[in-house]
N, C-alpha and C positions, 0 to 999 in steps of 0.2 A: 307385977306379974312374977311368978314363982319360978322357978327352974323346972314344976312340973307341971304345969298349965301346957294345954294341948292348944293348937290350933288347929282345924283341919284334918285333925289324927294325929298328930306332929308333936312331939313336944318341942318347946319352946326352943331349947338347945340343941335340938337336932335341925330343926327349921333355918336356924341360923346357921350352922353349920352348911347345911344343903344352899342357901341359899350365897354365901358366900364360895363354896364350892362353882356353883352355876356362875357367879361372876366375873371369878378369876375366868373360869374357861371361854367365857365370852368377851372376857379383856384377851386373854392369848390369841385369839384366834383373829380377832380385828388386828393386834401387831404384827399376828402370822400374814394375814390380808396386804398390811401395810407395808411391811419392810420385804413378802415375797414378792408383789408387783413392783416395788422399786428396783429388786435384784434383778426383775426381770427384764426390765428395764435398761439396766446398765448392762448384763450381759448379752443382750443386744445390739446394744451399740461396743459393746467389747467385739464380738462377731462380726458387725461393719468393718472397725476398725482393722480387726487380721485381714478379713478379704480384701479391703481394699491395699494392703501394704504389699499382698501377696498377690496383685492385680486380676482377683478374681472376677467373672462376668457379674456386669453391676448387674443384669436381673437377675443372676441367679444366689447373687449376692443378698438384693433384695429377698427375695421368695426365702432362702434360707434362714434370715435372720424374722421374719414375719412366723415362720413356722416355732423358731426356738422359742420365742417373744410368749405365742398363744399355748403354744408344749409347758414352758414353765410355769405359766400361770392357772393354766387346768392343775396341776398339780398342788401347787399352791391352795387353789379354793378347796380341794378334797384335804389337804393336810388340816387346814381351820374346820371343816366338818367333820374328822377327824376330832380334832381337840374338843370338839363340843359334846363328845359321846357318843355321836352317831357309827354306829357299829358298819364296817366299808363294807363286810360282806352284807350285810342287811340292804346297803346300799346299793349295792353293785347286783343285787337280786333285785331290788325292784328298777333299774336301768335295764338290767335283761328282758324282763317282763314287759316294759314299753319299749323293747328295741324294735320290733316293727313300727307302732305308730310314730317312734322319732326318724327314722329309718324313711318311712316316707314324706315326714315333714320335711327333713333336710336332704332329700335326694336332690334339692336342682342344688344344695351347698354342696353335697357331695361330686356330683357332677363338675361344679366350679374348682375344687380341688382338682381333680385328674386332670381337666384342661388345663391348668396351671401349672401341674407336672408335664403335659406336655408342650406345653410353650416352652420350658426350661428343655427337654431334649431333642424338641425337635428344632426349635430356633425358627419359627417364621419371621420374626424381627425380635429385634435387642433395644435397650433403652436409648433413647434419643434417637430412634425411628421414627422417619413420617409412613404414618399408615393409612388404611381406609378399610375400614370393617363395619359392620354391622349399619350403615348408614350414616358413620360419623370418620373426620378426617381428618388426621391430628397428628400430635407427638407422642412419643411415648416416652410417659414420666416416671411409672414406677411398675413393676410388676408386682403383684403380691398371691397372698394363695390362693385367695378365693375372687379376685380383679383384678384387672389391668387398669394402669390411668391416661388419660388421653387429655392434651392440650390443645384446644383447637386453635386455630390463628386467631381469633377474636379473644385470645385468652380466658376461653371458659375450661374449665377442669370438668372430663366426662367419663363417669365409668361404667367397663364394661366387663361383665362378666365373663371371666374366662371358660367355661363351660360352650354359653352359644359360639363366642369369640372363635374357639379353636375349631368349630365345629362348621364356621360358617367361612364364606369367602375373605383373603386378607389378600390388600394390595398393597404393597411395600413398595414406598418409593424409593428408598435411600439405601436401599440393597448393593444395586447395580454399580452406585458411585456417580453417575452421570444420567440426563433425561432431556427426551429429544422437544425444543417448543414447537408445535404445530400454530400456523396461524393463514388463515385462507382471508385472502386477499381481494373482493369483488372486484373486478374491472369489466368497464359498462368497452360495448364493441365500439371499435372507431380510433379506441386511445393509441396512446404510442407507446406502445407495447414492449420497445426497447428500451425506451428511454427510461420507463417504471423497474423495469427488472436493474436496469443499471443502477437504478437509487436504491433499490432494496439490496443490491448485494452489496457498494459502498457504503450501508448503516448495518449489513453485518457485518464486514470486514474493521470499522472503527469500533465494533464494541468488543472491548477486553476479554469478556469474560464468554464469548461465543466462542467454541473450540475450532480446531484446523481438522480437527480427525475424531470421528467423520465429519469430512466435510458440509456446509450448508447445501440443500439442493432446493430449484423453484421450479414448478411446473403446475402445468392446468389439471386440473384434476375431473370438471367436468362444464360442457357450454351450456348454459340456459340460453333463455330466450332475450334477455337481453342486457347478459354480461356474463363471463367467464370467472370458476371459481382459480384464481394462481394462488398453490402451495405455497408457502415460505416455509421449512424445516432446517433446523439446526440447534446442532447440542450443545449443552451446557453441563456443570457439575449441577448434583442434585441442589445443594445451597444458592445456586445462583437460578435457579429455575422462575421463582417468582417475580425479582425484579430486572430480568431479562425479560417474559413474556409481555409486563407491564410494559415496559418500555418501547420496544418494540410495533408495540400497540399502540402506543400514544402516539410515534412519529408517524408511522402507514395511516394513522386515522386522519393526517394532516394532509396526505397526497390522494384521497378519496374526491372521485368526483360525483357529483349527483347520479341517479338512475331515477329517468323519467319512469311513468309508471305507464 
């Protein structure tokens, strides 16, 4: 084939030209791809690293390093489209043109963003919260921008979108520092009523971790027909809340007496 043989309208030596043109910029742009998500990458964990040396709030730590992370990387994939010839304002005209119909496709993202800016200023809880939202009750293991992550005690990871999240009811256990165990106590009528109160309040006074202030209190809360409910309340720090209530439980379940029916 001749240097002036055509393909396609082309001649031979222009074709090649074009078409090694087209490759190089489609080799640039996968390197641009490759070594920009790695950068982006590292300087996110660059970002962890200052905040946390500088004892920044680990959510806000998270969410900020989540945002540089997807900010450098949008960049990134425009600078490779960019290299390939695609002309940005060509681009960025036809993004405007579909900015309503994206616009309503990502409104519950969008939505999830603001919640997530305002979990960061308003603070309803911070990472390593026990919470209770949206139907689920957990830890809190990561904040991000567009979710929250939640540990439940059976160690399942469940997430929730920060949009209904901030929007809906949140109940923070580990707030306050301390949380009071409730536990109602059936005794059928007839029992010795001193004697039972005297072994509940010597199995709270032997356990460690049940506080002096405020004190434990026990009282009848209301009489049925044939046995009375006695209160047993007393606080604990929020971390010892579960195997104090367990506990607790197990030993009163041993001084139970039947209730004929």
């Amino acid at each position: 084939m001749s240097k002036d043989d055509t393909i396609l309208g082309y001649k031979y030596v222009d074709l090649l030209h074009y078409l090694a043109e087209v490759g190089l910029n489609i080799l640039v742009a996968l390197l641009i791809l490759i070594i920009g998500f790695w950068l982006s990458n590292r300087i996110g964990k660059m970002i962890t690293g200052i905040m946390k040396r500088r004892k920044v709030d680990e959510g806000l730590t998270s969410f900020i390093t989540s945002v540089s992370i997807i900010s450098s990387k949008i960049l990134v994939v425009l600078s490779a489209i960019s290299q390939l010839g695609i002309a940005m304002t060509s681009f960025v005209t036809v993004l405007g043109a579909a900015g309503i119909a994206i616009g309503m496709a990502f409104s519950g993202t969008l939505s999830n963003f603001a919640g997530g800016i305002l979990i960061l200023v308003i603070k309803p809880f911070k990472l390593h919260d026990t919470i209770s939202a949206l139907l689920v009750t957990g830890e809190v293991t990561d904040i991000q921008i567009f979710n929250t992550y939640i540990k439940t005690p059976d160690n399942k990871t469940i997430i929730l979108p920060n949009g209904p999240l901030i929007n809906g009811t949140i109940i923070n256990f580990t707030r306050e520092g301390k949380r009071r165990v409730d536990i109602i106590f059936p005794l059928k009528y007839g029992s010795d009523i001193s004697l039972t109160i005297a072994k509940i309040q010597e199995a709270l006074s032997a356990n460690p971790n049940i506080l002096k202030d405020p004190a434990p209190s026990i009282y009848f809360s209301e009489l049925e027909a044939k046995a009375g409910k006695l209160n047993v309340n007393c606080w604990v720090k929020t971390s010892d809340y579960v195997p104090v209530h367990r506990e607790l439980n197990t030993k009163f379940f041993q001084w139970l007496e039947p209730i004929e029916d």
